[in-house]
N, C-alpha and C positions, 0 to 999 in steps of 0.2 A: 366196357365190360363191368356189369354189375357184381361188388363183390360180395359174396356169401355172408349171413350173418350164422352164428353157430345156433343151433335149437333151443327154443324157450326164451331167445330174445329179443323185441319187440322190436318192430322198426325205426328209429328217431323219426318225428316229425320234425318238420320246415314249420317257426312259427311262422307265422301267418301277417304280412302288412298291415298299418293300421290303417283301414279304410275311412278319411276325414268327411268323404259325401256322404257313408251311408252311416255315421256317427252323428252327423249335424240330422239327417232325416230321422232318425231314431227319437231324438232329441226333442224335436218337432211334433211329433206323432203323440210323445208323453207329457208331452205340457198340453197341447189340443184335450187329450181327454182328461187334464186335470183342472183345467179350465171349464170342459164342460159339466163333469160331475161336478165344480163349486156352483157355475150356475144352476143347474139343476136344482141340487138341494136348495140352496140360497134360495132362489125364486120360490120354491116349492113351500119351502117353511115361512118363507114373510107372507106369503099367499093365505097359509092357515093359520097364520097369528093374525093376521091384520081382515079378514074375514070371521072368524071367530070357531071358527071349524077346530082351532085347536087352542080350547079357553087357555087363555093362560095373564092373570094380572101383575105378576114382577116385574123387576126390574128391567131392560133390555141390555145393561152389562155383560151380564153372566151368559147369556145366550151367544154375543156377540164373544167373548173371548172362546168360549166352548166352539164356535164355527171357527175361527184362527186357528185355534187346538188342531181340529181336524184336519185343516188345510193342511197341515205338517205332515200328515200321516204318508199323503204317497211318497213324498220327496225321500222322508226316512227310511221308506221302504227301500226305495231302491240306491239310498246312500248303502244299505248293511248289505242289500247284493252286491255293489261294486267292491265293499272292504271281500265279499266271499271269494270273486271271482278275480282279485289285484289289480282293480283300475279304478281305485278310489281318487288317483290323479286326474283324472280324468271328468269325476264325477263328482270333484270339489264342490259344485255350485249346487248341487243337490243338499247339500249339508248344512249350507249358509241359506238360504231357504229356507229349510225347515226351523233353522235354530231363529232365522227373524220372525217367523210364524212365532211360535213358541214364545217370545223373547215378547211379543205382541200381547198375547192371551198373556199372559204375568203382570202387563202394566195395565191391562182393563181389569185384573181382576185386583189390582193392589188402587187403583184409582175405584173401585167399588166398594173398598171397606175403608176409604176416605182419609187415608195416611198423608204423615205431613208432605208438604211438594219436596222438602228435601230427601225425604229417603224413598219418593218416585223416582226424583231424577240420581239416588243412588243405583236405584235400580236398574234404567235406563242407562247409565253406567257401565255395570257390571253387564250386561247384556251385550253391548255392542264391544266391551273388550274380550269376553271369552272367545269368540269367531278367533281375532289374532292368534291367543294363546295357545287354541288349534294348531294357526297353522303353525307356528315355530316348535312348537313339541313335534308336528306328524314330520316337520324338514328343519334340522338345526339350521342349514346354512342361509334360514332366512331370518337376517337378524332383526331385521328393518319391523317385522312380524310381535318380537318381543318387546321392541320400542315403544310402537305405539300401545302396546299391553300395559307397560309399565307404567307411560305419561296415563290414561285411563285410570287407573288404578290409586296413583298420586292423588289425580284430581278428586277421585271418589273419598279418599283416605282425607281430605282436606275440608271435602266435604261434612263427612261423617265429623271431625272433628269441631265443626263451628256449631254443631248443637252441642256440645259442653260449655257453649258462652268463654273460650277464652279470648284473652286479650287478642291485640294484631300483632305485637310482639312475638307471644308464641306461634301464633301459626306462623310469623316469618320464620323462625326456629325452626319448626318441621321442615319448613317449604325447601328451608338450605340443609336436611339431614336427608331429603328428597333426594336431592341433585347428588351430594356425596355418596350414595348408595351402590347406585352404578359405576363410580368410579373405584370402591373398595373392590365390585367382583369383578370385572376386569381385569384390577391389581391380583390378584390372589388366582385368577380363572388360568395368566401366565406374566410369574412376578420375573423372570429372565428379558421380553422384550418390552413390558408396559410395565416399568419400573416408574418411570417420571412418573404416572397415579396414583402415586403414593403420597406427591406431594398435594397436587391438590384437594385430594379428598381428606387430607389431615387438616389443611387447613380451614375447609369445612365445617368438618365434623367437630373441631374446636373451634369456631364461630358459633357451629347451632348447640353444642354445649353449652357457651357462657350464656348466648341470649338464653335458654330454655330454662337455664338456673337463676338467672336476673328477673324473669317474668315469674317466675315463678315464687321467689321471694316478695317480689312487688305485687303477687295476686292470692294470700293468703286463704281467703274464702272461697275457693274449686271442690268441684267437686268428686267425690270418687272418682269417677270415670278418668278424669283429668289427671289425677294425679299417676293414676295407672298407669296410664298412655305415657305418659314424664316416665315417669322411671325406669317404663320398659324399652321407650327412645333410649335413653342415656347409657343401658345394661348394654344396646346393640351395638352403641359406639363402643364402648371396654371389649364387648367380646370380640365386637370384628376384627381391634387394634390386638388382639392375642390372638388371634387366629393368622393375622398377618407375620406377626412375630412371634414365634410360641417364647423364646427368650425370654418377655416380658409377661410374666409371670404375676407382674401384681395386676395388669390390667384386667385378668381373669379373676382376681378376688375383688376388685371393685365392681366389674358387671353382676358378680354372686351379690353384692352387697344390694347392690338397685333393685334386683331379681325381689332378694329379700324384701324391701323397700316397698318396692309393686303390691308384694302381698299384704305387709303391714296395712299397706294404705286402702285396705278395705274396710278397716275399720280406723283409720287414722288418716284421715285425706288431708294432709297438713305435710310443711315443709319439714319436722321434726320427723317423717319419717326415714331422714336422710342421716341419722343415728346409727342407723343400719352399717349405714355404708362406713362410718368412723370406726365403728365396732369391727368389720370384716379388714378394712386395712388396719387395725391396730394388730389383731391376730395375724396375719400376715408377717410384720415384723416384727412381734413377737416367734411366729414360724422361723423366721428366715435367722435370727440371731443363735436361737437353740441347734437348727441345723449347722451355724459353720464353727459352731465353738464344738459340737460333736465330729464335724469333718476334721478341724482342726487336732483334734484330741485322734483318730484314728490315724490323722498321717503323721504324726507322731511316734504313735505305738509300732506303726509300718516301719519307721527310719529307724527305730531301733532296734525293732527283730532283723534287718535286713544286713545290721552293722556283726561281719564276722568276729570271733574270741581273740582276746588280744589286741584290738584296732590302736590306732594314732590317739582313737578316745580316751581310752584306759593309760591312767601312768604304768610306764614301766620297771618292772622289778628289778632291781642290781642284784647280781649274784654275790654273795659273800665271798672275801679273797680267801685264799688258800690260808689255813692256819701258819705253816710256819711264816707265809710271808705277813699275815696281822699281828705274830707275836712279836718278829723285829720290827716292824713299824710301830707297831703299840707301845713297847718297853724305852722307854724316854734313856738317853744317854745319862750314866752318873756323871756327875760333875767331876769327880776324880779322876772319871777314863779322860783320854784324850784322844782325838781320832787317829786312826794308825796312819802313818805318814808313805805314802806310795813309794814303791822298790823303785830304785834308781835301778834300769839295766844298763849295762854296756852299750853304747852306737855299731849297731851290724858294722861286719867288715864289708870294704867295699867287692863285689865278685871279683873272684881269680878270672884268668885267661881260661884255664884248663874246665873251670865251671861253666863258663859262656861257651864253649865251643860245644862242649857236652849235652846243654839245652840245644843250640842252635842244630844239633847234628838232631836232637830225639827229635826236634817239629818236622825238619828237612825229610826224615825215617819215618813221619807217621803222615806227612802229605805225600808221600811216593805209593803209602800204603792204601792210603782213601783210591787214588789215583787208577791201584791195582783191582781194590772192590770194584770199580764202578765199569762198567761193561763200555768194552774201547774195539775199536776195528782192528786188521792186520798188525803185528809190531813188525817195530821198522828193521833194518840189519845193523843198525848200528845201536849200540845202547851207550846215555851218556848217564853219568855221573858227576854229582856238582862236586867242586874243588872248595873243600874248607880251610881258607886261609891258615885257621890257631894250625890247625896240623904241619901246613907249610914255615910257619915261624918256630912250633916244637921242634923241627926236624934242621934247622938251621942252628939251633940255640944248643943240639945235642953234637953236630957237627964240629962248632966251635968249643 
């Protein structure tokens, strides 16, 4: 029994399986006629250059990357359908395609204005690492994606670096601030279970510190560029070590100091511009000494507003004695008086008979009476009375 939907709302569709035969024949069908449109043109235009039907005496470069160029076009085309319609999964290799098309026409046209072969095969480089970069930004959990981006990217960065002419020293310096890299974000990506990266990357990172600062004394004459690149290595190491630690607080005044450092050295490409950086950690502890004599001096002021009037702090006041008792303490004995000599009294009599019985009868009288206060059950039928002996020897002694 089909059940009712309420008015004005649309049926859900069942998606739809994904059909893998008629996907691959799709697939087929779009590369055949992009193959046949390159032949076509291709043939058609070498046809009318090389007949002369279409003068033309330049270069053959520029035409040739200009046909690359176009090859890109359909692939691109239907890369932005698939991101439209959400199966750009699907349609990954249409992307990579066009970006090597592309990536094509950029090296014929940087190999036509006759650049050095190093900053080709930068180019060539950066070409074949962006595709990765792709794919790990479009899927994080393909990490293997950002790896190979990163070694790419090294290599170019190492590259780029050997036209400043520095030593081998320093580029082993980089080559090991390289490798430390990855192990600071890592550390820092989740410092609870990849804590141990902490260790290695420190020790790294201070390897490629001393050699970068040793090559660097030992190679006086670099140049700008060089020096740049130094000092904004070194600022990366300080900051990432505060970044790790926000605690350590001076490692972030010494990367400000390099920072500084970096800019001096545009017009100061010399190891003196590490002046900088003496001058930033000197202010620093000067900061840090002003701050805790001011902490100091506040929790101070705090403990003594906080101590109530009167405390254990403050001495305590003696009351003054009573007058008359400071005027005879005060007034010194004359020498004439002599002190009064204490009353001899008489030694008490020892108690009579008649006295002991008399107490003895008032306790006996006044525990009968507690006895009577205190709330008692039935009395009994007989009632006693205690026998006071004095009575029984008064009453014999009157006899006789």
């Amino acid at each position: 029994m089909s059940q009712s939907l309420p008015p004005g709302q649309a049926t859900p569709t069942q998606p739809q399986p994904f059909d893998q035969q008629a996907y691959a024949e799709g697939v087929r069908s779009f590369m055949a006629w992009v193959w046949a449109a390159a032949l076509i043109l291709g043939g058609a235009g070498y046809l009318l250059l090389s007949t002369g039907l279409l003068p033309y005496s330049g270069p053959i470069l520029p035409i040739v990357a200009a046909g690359a160029g176009a090859l890109a076009l359909p692939f691109v085309i239907r890369w932005f359908v698939a991101l439209s319609q959400q199966r750009a999964a699907r349609d990954w290799w249409a992307a990579l395609v066009a970006w090597v098309s592309i990536g094509a026409a950029g090296l014929l046209v940087a190999a036509f204005f006759e650049l050095p072969p190093m900053i080709l095969l930068l180019v060539l480089v950066w070409l074949i690492a962006a595709p990765f970069a792709a794919v790990y930004l479009g899927q994080p959990s393909r990490w293997w994606a950002a790896l190979v981006f990163y070694v790419l990217m090294v290599l170019s960065a190492l590259a780029g670096l050997s036209l400043m002419m520095p030593s081998r020293d320093m580029l082993a310096g980089f080559a090991i601030l390289t490798i430390a890299i990855p192990l600071w974000l890592g550390y820092m990506r989740d410092q609870q279970n990849r804590w141990w990266m902490i260790f290695p990357a420190g020790i790294l990172s201070l390897l490629s510190a001393g050699v970068l600062v040793i090559s660097a004394l030992r190679q006086p004459q670099a140049t700008v560029p060089f020096f740049i690149v130094l000092n904004a290595a070194l600022a990366f190491l300080f900051i990432a070590l505060w970044l790790t630690r926000r605690s350590f607080d001076w490692a972030l005044w010494i990367g400000g100091g390099f920072v500084g450092a970096a800019i001096v050295a545009i017009w100061l490409p010399s190891a003196a511009t590490w002046a900088v950086v003496a001058l930033s950690l000197g202010i620093y502890i000067a900061y840090r000494q002003i701050k805790s004599t001011q902490d100091k001096k506040s929790a101070q002021a705090g403990a003594s507003t906080a101590l109530p009037t009167g405390s254990a702090s403050q001495p305590a006041q003696l009351s003054p004695p009573a007058p008359a008792q400071q005027t005879a303490s005060s007034q010194p004995a004359a020498p004439s008086q002599k002190p009064a000599q204490p009353s001899s009294s008489p030694p008490p009599a020892p108690p009579s008979s008649s006295s002991a019985g008399q107490s003895l009868d008032n306790e006996l009288t006044g525990a009968s009476q507690r006895q009577q206060a205190q709330p008692q059950g039935p009395q009994p039928l007989t009632g006693f009375r205690p026998l006071n002996p004095f009575e029984v020897d008064k009453s014999n002694d009157d006899e006789n």
